[in-house]
N, C-alpha and C positions, 0 to 999 in steps of 0.2 A: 504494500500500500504506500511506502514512501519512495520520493524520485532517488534517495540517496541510500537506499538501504545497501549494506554491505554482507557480502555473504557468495555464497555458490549457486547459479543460476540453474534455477530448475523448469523452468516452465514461464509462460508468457500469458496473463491476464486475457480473454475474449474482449472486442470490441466493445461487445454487451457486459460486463465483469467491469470492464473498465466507466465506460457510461454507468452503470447502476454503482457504481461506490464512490463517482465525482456527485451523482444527485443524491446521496444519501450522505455525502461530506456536504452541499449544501443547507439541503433540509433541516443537518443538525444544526448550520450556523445560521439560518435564521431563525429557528428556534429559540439560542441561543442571544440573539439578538433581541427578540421577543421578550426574553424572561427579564434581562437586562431594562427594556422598558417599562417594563410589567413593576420592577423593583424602585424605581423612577417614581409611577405611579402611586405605587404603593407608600411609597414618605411620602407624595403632596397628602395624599388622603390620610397617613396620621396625622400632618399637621393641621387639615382642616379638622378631626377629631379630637384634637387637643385646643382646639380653637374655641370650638364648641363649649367642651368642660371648660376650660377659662370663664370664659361668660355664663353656663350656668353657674359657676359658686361666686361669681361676681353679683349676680340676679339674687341668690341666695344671701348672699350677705347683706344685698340691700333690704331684699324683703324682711330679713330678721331685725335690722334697723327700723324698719318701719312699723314693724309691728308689738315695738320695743321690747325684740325678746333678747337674752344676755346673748352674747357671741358663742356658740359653741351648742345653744340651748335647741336640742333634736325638733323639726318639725317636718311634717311631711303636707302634701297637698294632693287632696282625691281629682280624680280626672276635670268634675264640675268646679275646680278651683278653689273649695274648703282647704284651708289650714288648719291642722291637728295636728298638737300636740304631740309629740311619741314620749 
């Protein structure tokens, strides 16, 4: 498979032998190319996910302010936007 390999000649690759392992040497490298992207991707979208959680405990900590509860003091909120206690 390498142009350089050193050794004792035994035999010579088919036309077809030789085309199907140049497209299966490129398939891997866009693939690999792919994943590479893909990993790219992958940090923008934790940081938009840590973005997120930024601002909720920012939203949190206001609403705890406003609702003059101590910092740290548990509450939670049901879907219909009640605050309670935990």
């Amino acid at each position: 498979m390498s142009d350089e390999a050193q050794g004792e000649v035994i035999g010579q690759l088919t036309e077809t032998e030789s085309q199907e392992f140049a497209a299966l040497r490129a398939q891997s490298d866009a693939v690999l190319r792919r994943i590479g992207s893909l990993e790219v991707e992958k940090v923008r979208l934790a940081g938009q996910v840590s973005a997120f959680e930024n601002r909720a405990q920012q939203m949190a900590a206001s609403i705890t302010e406003r609702l003059g509860l101590e910092k740290g003091q548990g509450w939670a909120a049901d879907n219909d936007g009640t605050i309670r206690l935990k």
